[in-house]
Wavefront OBJ file of the C-alpha trace (Angstrom):
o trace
v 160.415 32.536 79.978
v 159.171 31.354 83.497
v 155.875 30.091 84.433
v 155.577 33.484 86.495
v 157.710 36.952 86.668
v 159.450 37.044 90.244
v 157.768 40.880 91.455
v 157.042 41.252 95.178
v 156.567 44.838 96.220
v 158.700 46.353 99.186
v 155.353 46.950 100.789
v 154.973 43.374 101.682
v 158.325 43.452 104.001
v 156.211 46.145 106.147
v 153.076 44.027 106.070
v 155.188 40.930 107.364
v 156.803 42.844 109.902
v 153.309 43.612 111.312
v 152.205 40.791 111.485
v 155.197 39.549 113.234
v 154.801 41.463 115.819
v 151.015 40.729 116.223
v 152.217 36.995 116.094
v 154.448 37.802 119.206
v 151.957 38.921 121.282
v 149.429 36.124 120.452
v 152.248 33.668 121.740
v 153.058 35.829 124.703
v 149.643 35.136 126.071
v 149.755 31.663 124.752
v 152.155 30.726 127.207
v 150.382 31.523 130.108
v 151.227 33.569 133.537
v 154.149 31.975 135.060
v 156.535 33.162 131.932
v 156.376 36.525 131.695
v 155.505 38.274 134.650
v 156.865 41.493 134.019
v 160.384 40.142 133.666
v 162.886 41.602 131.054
v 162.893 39.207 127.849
v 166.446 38.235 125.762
v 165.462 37.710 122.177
v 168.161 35.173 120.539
v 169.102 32.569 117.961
v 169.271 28.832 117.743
v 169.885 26.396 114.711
v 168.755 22.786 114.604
v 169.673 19.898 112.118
v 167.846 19.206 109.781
v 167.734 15.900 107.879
v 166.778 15.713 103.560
v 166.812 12.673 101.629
v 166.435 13.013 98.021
v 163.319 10.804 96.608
v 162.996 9.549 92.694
v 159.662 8.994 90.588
v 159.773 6.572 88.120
v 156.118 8.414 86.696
v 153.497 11.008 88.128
v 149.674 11.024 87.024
v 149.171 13.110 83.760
v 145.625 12.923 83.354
v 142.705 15.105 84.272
v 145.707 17.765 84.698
v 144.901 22.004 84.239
v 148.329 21.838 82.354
v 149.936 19.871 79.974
v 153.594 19.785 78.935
v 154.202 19.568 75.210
v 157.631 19.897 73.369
v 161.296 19.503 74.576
v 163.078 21.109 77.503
v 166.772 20.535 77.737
v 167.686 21.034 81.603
v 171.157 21.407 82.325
v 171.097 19.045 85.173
v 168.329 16.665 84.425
v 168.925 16.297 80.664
v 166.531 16.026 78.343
v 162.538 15.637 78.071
v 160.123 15.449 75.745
v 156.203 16.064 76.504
v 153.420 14.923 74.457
v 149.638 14.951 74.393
v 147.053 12.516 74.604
v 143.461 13.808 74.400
v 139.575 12.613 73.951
v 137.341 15.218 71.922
v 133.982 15.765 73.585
v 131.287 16.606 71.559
v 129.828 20.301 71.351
v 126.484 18.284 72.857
v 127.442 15.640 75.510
v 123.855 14.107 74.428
v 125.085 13.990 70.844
v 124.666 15.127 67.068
v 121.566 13.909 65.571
v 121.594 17.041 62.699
v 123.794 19.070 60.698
v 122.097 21.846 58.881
v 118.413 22.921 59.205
v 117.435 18.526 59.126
v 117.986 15.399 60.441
v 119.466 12.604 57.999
v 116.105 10.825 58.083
v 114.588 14.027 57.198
v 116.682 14.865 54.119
v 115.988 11.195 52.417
v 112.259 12.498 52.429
v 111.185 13.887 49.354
v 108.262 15.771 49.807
v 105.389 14.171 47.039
v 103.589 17.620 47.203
v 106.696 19.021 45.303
v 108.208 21.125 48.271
v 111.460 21.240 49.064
v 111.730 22.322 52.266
v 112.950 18.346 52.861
v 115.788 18.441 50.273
v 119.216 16.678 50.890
v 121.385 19.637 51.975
v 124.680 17.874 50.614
v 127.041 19.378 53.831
v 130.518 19.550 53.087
v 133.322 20.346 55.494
v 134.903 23.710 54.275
v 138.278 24.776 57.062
v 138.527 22.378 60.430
v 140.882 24.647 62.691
v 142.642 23.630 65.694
v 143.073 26.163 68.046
v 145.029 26.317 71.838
v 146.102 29.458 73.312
v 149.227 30.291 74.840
v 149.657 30.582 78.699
v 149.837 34.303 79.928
v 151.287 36.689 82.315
v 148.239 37.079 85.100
v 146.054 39.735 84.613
v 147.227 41.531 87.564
v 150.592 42.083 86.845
v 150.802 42.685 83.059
v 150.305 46.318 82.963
v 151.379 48.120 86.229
v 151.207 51.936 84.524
v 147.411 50.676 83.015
v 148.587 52.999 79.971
v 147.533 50.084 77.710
v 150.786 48.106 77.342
v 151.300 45.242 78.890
v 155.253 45.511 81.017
v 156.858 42.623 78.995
v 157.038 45.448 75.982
v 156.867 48.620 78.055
v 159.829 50.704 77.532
v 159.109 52.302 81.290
v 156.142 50.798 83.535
v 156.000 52.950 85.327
v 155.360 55.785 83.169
v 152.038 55.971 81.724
v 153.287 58.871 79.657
v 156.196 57.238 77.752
v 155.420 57.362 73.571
v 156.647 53.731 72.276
v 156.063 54.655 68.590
v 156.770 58.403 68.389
v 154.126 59.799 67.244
v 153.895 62.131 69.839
v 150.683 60.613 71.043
v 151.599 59.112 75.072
v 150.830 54.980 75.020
v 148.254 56.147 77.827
v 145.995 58.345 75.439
v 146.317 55.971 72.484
v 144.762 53.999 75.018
v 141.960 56.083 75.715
v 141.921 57.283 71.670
v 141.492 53.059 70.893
v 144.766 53.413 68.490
v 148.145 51.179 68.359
v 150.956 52.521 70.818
v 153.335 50.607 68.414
v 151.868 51.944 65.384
v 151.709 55.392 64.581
v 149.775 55.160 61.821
v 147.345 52.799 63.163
v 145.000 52.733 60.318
v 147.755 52.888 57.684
v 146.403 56.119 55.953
v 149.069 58.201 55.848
v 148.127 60.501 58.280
v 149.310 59.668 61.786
v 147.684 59.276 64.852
v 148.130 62.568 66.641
v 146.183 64.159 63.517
v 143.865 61.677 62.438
v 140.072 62.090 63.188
v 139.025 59.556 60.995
v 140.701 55.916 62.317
v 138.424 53.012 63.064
v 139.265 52.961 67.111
v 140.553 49.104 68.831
v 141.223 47.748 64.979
v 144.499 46.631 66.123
v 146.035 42.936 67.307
v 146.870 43.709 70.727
v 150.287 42.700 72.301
v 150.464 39.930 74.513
v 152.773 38.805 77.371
v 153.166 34.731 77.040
v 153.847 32.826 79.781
v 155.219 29.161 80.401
v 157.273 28.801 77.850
v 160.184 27.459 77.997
v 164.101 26.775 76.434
v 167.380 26.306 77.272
v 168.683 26.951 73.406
v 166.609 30.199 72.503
v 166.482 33.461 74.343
v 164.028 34.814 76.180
v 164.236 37.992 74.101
v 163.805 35.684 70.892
v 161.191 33.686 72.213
v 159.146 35.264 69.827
v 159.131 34.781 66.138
v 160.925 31.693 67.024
v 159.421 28.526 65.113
v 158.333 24.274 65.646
v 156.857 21.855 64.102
v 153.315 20.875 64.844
v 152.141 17.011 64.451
v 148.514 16.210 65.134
v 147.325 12.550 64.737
v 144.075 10.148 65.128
v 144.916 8.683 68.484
v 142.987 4.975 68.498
v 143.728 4.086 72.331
v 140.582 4.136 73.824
v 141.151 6.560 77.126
v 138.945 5.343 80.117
v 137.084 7.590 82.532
v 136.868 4.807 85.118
v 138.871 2.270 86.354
v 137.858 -1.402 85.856
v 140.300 -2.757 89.100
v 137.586 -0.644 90.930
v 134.694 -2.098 89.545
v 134.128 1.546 87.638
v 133.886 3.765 90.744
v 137.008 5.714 90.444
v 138.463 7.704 88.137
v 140.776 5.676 85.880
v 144.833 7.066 86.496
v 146.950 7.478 82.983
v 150.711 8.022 84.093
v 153.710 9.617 82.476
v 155.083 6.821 81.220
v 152.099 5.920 78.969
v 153.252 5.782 75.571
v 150.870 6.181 72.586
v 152.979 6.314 69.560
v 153.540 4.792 67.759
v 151.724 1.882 68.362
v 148.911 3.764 68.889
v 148.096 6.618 66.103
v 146.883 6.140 62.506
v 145.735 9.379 60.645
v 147.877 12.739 60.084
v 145.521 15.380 60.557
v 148.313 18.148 60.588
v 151.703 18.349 60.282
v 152.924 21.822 59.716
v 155.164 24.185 61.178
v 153.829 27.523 63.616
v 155.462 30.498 64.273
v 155.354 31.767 68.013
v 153.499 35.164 68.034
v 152.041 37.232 70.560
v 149.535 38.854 68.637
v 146.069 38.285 69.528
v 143.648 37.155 66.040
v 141.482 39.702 65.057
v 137.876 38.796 62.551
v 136.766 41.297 60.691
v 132.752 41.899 60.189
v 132.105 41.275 56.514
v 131.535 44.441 54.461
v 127.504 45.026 54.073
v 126.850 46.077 50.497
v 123.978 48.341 51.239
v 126.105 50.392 53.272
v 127.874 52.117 50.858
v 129.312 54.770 53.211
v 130.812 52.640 55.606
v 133.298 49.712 55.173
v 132.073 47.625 58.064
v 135.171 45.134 56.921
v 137.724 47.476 59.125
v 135.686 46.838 62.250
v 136.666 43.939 64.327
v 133.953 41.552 65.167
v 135.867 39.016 67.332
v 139.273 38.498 68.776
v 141.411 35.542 69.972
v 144.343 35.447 71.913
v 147.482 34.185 70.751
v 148.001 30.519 70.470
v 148.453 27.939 68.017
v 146.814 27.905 65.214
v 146.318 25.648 62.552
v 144.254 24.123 59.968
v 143.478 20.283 60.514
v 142.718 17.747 57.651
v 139.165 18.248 56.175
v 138.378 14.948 54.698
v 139.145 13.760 58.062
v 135.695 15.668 58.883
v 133.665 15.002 56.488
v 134.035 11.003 56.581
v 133.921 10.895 60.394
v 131.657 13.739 61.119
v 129.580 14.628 58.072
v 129.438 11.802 56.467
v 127.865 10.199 59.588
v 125.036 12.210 60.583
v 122.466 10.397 62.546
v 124.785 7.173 63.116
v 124.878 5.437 66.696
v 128.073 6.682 67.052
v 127.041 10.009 67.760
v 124.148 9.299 69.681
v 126.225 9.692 73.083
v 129.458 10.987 74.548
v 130.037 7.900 75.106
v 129.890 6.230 71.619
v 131.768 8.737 70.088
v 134.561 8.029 72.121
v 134.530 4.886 71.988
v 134.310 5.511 68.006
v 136.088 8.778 67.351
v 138.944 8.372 70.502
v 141.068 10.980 70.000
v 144.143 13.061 69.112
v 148.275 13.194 69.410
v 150.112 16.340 69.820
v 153.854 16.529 69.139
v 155.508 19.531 68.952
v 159.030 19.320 67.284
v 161.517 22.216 67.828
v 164.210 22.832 64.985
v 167.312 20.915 65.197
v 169.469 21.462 67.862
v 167.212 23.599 69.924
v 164.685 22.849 72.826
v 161.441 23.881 73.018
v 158.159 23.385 75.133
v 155.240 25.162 76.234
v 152.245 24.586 78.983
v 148.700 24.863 77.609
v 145.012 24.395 79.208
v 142.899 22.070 77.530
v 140.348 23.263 78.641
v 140.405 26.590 76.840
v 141.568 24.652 73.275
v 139.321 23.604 70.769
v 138.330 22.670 67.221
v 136.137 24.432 65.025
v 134.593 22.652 61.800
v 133.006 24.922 59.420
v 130.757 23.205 56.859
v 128.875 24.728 53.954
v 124.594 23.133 53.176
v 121.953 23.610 50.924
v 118.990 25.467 52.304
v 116.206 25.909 51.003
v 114.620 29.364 51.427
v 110.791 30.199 51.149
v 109.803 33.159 49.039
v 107.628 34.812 51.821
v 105.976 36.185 48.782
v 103.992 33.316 48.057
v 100.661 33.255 49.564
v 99.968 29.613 47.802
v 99.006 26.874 50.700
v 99.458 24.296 48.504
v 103.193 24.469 47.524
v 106.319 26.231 48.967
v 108.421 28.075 46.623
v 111.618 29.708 46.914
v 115.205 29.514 46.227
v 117.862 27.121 47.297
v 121.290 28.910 49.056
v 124.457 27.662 50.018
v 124.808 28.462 53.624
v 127.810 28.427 55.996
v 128.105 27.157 59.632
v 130.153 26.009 62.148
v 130.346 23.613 65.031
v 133.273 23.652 68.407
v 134.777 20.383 69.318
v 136.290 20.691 73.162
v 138.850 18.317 74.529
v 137.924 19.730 78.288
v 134.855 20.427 79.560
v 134.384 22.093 83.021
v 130.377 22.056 84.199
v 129.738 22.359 87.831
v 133.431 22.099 88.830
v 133.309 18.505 87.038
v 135.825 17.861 84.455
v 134.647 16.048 80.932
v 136.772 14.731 79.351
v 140.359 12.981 79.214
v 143.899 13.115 78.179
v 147.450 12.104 79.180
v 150.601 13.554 79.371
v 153.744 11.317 78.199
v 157.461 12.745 79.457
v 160.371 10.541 77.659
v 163.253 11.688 80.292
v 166.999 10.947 79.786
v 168.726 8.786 82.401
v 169.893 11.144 85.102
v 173.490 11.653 85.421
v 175.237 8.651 88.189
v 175.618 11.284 90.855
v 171.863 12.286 90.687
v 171.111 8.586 90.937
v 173.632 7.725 93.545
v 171.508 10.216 95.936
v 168.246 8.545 95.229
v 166.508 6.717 97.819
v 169.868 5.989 99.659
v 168.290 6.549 103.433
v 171.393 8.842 103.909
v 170.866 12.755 104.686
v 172.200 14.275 101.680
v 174.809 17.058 100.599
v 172.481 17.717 97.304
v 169.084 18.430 97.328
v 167.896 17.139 93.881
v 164.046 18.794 92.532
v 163.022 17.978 89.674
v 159.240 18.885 88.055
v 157.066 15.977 86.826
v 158.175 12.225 86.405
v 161.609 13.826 88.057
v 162.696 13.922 91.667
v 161.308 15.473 95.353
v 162.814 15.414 98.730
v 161.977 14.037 102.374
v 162.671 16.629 104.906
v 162.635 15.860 108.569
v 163.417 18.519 111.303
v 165.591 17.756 114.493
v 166.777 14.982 115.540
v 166.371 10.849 114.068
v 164.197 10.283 116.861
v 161.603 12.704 115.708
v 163.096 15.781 117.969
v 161.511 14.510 121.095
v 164.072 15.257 123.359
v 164.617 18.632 121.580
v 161.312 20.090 121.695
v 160.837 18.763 125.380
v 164.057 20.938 126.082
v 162.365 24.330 123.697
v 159.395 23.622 126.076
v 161.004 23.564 129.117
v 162.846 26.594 128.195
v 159.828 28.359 127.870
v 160.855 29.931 124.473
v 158.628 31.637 122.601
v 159.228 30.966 119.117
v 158.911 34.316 116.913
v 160.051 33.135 113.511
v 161.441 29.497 112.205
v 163.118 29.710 108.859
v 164.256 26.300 106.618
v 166.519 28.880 104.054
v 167.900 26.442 101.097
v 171.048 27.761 99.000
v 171.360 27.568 95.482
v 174.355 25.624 94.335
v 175.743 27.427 91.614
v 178.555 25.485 90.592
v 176.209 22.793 88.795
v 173.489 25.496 87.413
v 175.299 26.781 84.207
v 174.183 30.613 85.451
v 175.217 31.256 81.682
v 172.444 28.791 80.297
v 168.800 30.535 79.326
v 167.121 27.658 81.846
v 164.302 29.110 83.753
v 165.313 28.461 87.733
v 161.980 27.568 89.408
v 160.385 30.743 90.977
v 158.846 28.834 93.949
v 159.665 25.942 96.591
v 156.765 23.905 98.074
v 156.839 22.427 101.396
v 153.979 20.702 102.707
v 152.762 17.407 105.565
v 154.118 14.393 102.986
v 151.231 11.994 104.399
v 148.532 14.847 104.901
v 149.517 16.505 101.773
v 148.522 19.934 104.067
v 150.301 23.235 103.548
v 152.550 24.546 106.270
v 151.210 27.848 105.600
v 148.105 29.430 107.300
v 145.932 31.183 104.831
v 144.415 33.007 108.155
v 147.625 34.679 109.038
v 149.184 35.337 105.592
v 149.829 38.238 103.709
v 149.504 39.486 100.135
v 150.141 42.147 97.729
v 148.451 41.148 94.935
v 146.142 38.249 93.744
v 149.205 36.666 91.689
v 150.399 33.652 92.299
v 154.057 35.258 93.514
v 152.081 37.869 95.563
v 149.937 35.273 97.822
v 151.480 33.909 100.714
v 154.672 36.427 101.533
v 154.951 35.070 104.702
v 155.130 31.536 103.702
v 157.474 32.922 101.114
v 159.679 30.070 98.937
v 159.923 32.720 96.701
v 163.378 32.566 94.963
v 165.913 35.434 95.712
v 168.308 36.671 93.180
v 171.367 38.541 93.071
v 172.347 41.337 91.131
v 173.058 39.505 88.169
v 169.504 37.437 87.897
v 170.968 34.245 89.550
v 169.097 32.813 91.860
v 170.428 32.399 95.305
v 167.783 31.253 98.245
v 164.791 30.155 99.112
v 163.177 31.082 102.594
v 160.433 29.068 103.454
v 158.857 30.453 107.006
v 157.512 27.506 109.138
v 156.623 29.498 112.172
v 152.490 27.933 112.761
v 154.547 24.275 112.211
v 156.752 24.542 115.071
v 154.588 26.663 117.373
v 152.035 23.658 116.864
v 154.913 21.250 117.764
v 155.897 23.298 120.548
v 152.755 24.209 122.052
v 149.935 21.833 120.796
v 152.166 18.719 120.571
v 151.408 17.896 117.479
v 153.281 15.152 115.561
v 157.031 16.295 113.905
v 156.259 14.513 110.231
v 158.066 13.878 107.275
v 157.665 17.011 105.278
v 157.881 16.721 101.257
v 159.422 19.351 99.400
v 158.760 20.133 95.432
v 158.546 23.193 93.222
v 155.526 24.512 92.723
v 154.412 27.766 90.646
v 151.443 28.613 93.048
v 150.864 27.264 96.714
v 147.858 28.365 96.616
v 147.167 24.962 94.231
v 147.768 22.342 97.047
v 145.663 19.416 95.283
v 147.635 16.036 94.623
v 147.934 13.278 92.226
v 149.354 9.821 92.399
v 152.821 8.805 91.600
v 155.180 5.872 91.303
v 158.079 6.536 93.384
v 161.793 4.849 92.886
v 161.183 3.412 96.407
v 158.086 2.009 95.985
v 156.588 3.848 98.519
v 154.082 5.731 95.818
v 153.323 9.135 97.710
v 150.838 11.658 96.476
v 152.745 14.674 94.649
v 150.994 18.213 94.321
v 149.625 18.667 91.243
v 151.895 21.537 90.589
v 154.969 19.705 90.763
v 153.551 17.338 88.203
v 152.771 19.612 85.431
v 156.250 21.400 86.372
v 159.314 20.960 83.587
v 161.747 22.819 85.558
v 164.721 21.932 87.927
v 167.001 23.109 90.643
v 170.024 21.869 92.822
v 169.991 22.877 96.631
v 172.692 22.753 99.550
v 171.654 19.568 101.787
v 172.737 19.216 105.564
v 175.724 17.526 105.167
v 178.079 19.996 102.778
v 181.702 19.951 103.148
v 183.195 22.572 105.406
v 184.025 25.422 102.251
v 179.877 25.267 101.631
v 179.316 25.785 105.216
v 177.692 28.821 105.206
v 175.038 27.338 102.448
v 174.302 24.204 105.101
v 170.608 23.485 105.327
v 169.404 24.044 108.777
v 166.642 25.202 110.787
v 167.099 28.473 112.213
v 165.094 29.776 115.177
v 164.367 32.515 116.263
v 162.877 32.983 119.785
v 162.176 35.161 122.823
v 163.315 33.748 126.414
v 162.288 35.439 130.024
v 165.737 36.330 132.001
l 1 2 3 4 5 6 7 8 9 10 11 12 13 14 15 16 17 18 19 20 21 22 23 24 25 26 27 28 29 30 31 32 33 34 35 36 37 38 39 40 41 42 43 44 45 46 47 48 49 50 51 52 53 54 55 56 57 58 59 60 61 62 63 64 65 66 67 68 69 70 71 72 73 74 75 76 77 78 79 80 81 82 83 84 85 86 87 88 89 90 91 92 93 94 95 96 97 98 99 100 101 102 103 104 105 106 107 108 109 110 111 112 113 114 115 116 117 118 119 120 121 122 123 124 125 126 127 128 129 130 131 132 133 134 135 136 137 138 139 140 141 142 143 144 145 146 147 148 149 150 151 152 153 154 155 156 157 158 159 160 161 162 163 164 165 166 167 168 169 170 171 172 173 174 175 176 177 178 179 180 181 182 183 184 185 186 187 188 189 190 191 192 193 194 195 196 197 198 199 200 201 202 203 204 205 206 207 208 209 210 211 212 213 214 215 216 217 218 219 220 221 222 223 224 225 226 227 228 229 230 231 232 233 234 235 236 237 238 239 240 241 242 243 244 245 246 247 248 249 250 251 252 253 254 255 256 257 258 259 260 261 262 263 264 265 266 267 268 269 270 271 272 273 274 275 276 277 278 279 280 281 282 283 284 285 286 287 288 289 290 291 292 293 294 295 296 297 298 299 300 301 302 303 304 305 306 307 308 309 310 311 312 313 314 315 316 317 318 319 320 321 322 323 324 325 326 327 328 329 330 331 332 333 334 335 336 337 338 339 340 341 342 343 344 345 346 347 348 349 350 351 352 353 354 355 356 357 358 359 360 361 362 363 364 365 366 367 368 369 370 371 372 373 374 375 376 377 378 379 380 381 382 383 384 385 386 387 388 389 390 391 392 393 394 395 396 397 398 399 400 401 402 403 404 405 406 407 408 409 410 411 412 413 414 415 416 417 418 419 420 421 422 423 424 425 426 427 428 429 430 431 432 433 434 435 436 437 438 439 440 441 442 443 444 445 446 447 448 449 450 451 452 453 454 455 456 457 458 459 460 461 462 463 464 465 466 467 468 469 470 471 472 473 474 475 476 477 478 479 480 481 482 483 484 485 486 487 488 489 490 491 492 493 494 495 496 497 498 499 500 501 502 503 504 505 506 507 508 509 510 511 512 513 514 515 516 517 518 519 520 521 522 523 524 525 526 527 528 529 530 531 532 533 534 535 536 537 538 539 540 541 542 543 544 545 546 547 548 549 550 551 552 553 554 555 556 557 558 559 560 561 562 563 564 565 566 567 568 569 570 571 572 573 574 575 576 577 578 579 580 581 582 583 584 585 586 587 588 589 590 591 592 593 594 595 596 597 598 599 600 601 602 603 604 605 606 607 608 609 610 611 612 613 614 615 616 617 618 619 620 621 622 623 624 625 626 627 628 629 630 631
């Protein structure tokens, strides 16, 4: 399952083509009065070399990420990784606990001499802790292009928002509207189905899901679901600093990919259980009100959760380092219960023989501890000054532990990401940092592999943009297109080919795109930036066979605002739009900055370099202009 369904509507060709031809007109008067003068134009061709050296990371930064890798993926180029989780816990209160219940520890130990007991020990006790992180999803915007109430991924037509999926001669677009299951057609399993049923509890249904980012090379994408893994949590006890000493604490402290944490580091099993993929939201149910008699208020849904993982974590864990140490120092302060408390291990285990691994925000997971107290409750009855009376009841409540929290576009909180990689195979390495314009492009997510890509000539294509300039072209498109090659993709493996390429200013770390002049169809991430592009293209079959990526503004600006030719970097990435960086530690030494995409990335893909051999011509990475010249 990819990180994002490949969809680009046939209207965006039009609204490229527009703007095309607006760009040609801009650059027609860009070029000033000499060149045109009412002289008949040729519009031609021209290709360029282009130069690619492949580029290895030893580690990337994990920490602080909005994704986080956890399982197994088994490429079928790159071999095989495994992802696991770091994480702090931040407390509901960044100020601290000082109370659970109605009172303060201090306040229980009182015992009232007047006889009340409105200062009673309230004897907490944890009751379920449950860990909870959702599963990525299909964006919003293109889950449900009929809006007839099912999402595409399980949409027998999409475009139809008449088509029945249960039969029950109810359309999925007025079960919709009626607030009953498409899939169900009994919805309220009363024997009567839906298209005669007046009486069914509307919206009391799990809704259907489409899950994103996640990934296998071993299980289908159709049996994604229902597929199973084990789930590990442990007490992590390395302490994970915000700030970096070596900067006398005024920068953010960098975890990389390498960091290892077990076992060396982990004591406590919180969980270790096994989950079942499903992509079924949760549904709560209000509890039935006994002096309703007429209605069951137990069928109505009070609160819903989308699917993720879900699982029950150790209680006595809890109570002895929560409970059991209300009003202690360290829970005074974020700070001391780090320091104290410091955090959890995720590993997530497929079964044997299979790969597995998923993306996840921490900063939509959490913990929720529900804990049962004595309070004491006054009989409003008595009208006595002198004493309190009343009952004592058992009482239920719950508090949220976050990993991430996001307030005021600052990030609380920590956690790194650990990849394990095999050894790449010797031709992989052979290309690596060998200062020699490749045949291979080799891109690979995360602690992985990126390229160098310089246009023109070795000498920075001085002489050849003095020559385009003296030409007086006027440069209407510039196209890097890189080939798939297919011969080392297994096109019969269930690997997920990256859906986007990345190109960007290696030093700068700046886009070649211009967000001014681009065009979408949609606000998903494959529907921004069409003229950019990157996107993959695909044959017939599903294989993927190119990616265009449109340089146009970064050649004009060579061309006719001499700017600098620089090294451009090229990674995958799952949305351009994302162009922030994080620190790596390159084969070479040289340590560049790596979007932040390309970190969190698991995925892989082989291109055609410059120098193929003369059958894999036609694939040959090269920079193809197209221009208008005055006769």
């Amino acid at each position: 399952m990819g990180i994002y369904k490949n969809v680009i509507s046939a209207f965006a060709g039009v609204i490229i083509l527009f703007a095309f031809l607006v760009s040609c007109e801009e650059e027609l008067d860009t070029i000033g009065d000499g060149v045109i003068g009412g002289e008949p134009f040729n519009t031609a061709s021209a290709e360029f070399e282009v130069f690619a050296f492949n580029k290895g990371l030893n580690a990337v930064q994990t920490n602080k990420m909005p994704l986080y890798q956890l399982g197994t993926y088994n490429d079928p180029i790159y071999g095989l990784r495994e992802a696991k989780v770091t994480t702090q816990l931040t407390l509901p209160n960044l100020q601290g606990i000082t109370e659970y219940g109605n009172l303060s520890a201090d306040e229980e130990l009182l015992q009232d001499n007047s006889g009340n007991n409105d200062t009673l020990p309230e004897n907490e006790v944890v009751k379920e802790v449950i860990l909870y992180i959702p599963y990525q999803q299909v964006p919003a915007a293109s889950r449900d292009a009929d809006n007839d109430g099912v999402q595409d991924e399980f949409d027998n037509d999409s475009t139809d928002p008449d088509t029945d999926e249960d039969g029950d001669g109810v359309t999925d677009n007025e079960e919709r509207v009626a607030g009953t299951d498409p899939f169900n057609p009994d919805t309220d399993g009363d024997g009567i189905g839906d298209a005669e049923d007046e009486s069914t509890i509307i919206n009391s249904f799990p809704i259907n899901f489409a899950l994103d980012s996640i990934f296998s090379n071993s299980i289908r994408k159709d049996e994604i679901i229902g597929s199973t893994f084990g789930f590990k949590v442990e007490r992590s006890t390395f302490f994970l600093r915000d700030l970096d000493p070596n900067t006398n604490f005024q920068e953010a402290q960098e975890y990389y990919s390498t960091q290892q944490f077990s076992p060396s580091f982990v004591s406590e099993v919180l969980a270790d259980t096994t989950v079942t993929i499903s992509s079924l939201e949760y549904l709560f149910f209000e509890e039935d009100d006994l002096d309703t008699e007429d209605e069951d208020e137990s069928e109505v849904v009070e609160t819903r959760l989308n699917p993720g993982i879900r699982i029950k974590l150790d209680t006595q864990f809890f109570q002895e380092n929560f409970i059991d140490k209300e009003g202690s120092t360290e829970f005074q302060s974020q700070a001391n219960f780090s320091d104290f408390i410091r955090g959890l291990h995720f590993t997530l285990t497929p079964p044997a023989g299979q790969d597995l691994m998923l993306l996840f925000d921490l900063s939509q997971a959490n913990i929720t501890v529900t804990y049962e107290f004595d309070d004491f409750v006054v009989d409003d009855s008595d009208t006595d000054a002198d004493t309190t009376t009343g009952e004592i009841e058992r009482v239920e409540r719950d508090f949220t532990i976050n990993f991430f929290q996001n307030i005021n576009n600052n990030t609380n909180g920590n956690a790194v990401n650990t990849y394990i990689d095999e050894p790449y195979s010797s031709d992989i390495i052979a290309s690596l940092d060998d200062d020699v314009s490749d045949s291979r492009i080799y891109l690979k997510g995360g602690s992985g592999s990126y390229a160098e890509i310089n246009l023109f000539e070795e000498d920075n294509g001085t002489s050849i943009i003095s020559e385009i300039k003296s030409n007086n072209w006027i440069i209407n498109e510039a196209n890097l297109v890189f080939y798939i090659d297919r011969s080392l993709i297994d096109s019969e493996s269930n690997a997920t080919e990256p859906p986007r390429l990345y190109l960007f200013e290696l030093e700068s770390l700046d886009p070649l795109y211009d967000i001014t002049n681009e065009t979408s169809t949609s606000i998903t991430p494959l529907g921004q930036f069409l003229n950019y592009d990157g996107i993959i293209e695909r044959d017939d079959d599903g294989n993927g066979v190119k990616y265009t990526v449109r340089l146009t503004e970064y050649v004009n600006d060579l061309i006719l605002r001499d700017e600098e030719n620089v090294t451009l970097g090229l990674t995958l990435s799952s949305d351009i739009s994302i162009t922030g960086a994080l620190e790596s530690q390159s084969t070479d030494m040289n340590n560049p900055s790596i979007p932040v995409l390309s970190n969190i990335n698991p995925l892989g893909t082989v291109l055609f370099g410059p120098n193929v051999d003369l059958q894999d011509d036609d694939k040959k990475l090269k920079l193809e202009i197209f221009y208008t010249e005055a006769n």
